[in-house]
C-alpha positions in Angstrom: -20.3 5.9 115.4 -18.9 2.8 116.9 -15.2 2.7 118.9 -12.9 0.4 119.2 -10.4 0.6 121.9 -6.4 0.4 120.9 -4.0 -0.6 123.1 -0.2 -1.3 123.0 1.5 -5.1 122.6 0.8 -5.8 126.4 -2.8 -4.8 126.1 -2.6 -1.6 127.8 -5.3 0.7 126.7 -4.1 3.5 125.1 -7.2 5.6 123.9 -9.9 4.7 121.0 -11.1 5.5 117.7 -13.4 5.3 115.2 -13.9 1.5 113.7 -13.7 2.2 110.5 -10.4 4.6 111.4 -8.6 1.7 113.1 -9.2 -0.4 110.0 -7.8 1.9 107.7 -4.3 3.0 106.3 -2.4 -0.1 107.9 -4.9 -0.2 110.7 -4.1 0.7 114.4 -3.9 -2.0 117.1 -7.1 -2.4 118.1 -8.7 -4.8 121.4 -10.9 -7.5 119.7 -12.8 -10.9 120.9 -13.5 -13.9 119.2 -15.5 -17.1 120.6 -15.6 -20.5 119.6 -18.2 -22.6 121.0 -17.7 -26.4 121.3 -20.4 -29.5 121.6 -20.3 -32.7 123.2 -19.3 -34.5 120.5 -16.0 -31.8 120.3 -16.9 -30.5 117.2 -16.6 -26.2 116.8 -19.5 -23.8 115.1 -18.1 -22.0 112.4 -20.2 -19.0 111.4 -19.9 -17.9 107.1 -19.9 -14.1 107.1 -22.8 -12.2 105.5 -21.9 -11.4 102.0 -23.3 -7.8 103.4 -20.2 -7.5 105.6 -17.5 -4.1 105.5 -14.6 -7.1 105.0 -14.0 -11.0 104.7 -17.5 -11.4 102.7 -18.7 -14.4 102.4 -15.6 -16.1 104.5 -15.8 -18.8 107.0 -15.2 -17.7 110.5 -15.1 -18.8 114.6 -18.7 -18.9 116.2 -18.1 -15.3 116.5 -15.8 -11.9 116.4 -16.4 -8.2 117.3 -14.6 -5.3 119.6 -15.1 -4.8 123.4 -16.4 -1.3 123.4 -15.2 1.0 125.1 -15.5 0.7 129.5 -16.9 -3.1 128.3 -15.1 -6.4 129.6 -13.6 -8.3 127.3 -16.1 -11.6 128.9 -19.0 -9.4 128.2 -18.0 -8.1 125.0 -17.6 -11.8 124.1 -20.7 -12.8 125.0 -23.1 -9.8 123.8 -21.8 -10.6 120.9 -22.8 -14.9 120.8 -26.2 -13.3 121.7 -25.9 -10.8 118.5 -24.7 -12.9 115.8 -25.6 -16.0 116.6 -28.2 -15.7 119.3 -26.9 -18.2 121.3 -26.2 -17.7 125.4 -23.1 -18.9 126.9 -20.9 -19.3 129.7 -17.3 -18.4 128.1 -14.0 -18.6 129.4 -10.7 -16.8 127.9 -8.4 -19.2 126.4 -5.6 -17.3 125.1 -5.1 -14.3 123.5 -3.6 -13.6 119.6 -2.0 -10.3 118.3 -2.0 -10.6 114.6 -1.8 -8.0 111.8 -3.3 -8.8 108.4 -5.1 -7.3 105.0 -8.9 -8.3 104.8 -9.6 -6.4 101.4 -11.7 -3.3 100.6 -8.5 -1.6 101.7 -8.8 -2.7 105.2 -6.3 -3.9 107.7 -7.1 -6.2 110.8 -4.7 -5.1 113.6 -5.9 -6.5 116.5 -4.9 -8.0 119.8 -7.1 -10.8 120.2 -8.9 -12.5 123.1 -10.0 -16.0 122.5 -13.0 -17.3 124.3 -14.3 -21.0 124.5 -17.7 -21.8 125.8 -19.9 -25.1 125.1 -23.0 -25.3 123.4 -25.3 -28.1 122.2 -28.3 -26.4 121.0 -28.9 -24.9 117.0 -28.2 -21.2 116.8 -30.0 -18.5 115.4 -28.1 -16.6 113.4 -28.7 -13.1 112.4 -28.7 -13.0 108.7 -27.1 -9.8 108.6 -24.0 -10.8 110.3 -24.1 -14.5 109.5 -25.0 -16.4 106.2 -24.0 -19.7 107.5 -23.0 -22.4 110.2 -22.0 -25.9 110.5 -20.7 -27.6 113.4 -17.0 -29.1 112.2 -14.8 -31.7 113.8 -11.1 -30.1 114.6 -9.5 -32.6 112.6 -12.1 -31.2 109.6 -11.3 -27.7 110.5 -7.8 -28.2 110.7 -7.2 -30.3 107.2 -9.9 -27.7 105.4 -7.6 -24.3 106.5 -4.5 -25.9 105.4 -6.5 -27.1 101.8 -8.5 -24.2 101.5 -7.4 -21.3 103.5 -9.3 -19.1 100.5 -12.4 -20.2 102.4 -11.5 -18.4 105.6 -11.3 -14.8 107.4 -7.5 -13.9 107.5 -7.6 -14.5 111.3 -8.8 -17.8 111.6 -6.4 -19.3 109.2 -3.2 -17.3 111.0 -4.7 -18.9 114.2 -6.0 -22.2 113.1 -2.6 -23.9 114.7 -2.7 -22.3 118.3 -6.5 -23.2 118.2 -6.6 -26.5 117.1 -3.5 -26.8 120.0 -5.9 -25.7 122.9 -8.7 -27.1 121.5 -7.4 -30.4 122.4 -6.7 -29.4 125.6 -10.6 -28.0 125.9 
């Protein structure tokens, strides 16, 4: 049975609990990580989720998302998880982090405070097809005009952060 850990709104930890508990009935908040990888023309890997996933089927997504678990760094976390989904290897560096609350379907709620890793990456990954369906390397100025067209296309999360990461993206 996986854990997440939940914490207060600075972060603190505060115990843990079941995934699939934290998700449910309004969701607890919740530690999370999410990468975006970046290539030397300063385009970003989006990953499509597997149509196989608990929540946000099918959606477009960052290079990668999961939970820390529990006694794992948040750096670590973030980059077992590259290797997992998209088998790609890394060096990542925390950007900035994003508390946001929202309803992924299937009766789920995403409560997380989120920590937002950049890392570069050149090569073509190899996604797992259980987690991912999908990928395609985007400009930001794509990413950013396709969100605000189509945010249907897109996990909850990316579309409530699309602003503050196209912001430090440019910065990146």
């Amino acid at each position: 049975m996986e854990k997440v850990i939940l914490v207060d709104m600075q972060d603190n930890e505060i115990g843990t609990e079941e995934k699939m508990k934290a998700h449910s009935n309004g969701g607890q908040l919740h530690r999370a990580i999410s990468v975006f990888l970046f290539n030397d023309k300063g385009e970003t890997l989006l990953q499509q989720r597997a149509s196989t996933k608990y929540h946000s089927k099918a959606k477009w997504a960052n290079t990668c998302c999961s939970h820390p678990r529990p006694g794992e760094a948040n750096e670590a976390a973030a980059e077992r998880r590259l290797v997992e989904e998209m088998g790609i290897k890394a060096k990542l560096e925390e950007r900035f982090v994003f508390p946001y609350h929202a309803e992924v379907g299937s009766g789920l709620t995403e409560q997380e405070y989120d920590h937002i890793f950049f890392g570069r990456y050149n090569g073509e990954p190899k996604p797992n097809k259980d987690e991912v369906q999908g990928w395609r390397w985007v400009s930001i100025k794509e990413f950013s005009r396709w969100v605000k067209e189509k945010p249907e296309d897109f996990a909850a999360w990316v579309v409530l952060m699309a602003d503050r990461f196209v912001e430090e993206a440019k910065k990146y």
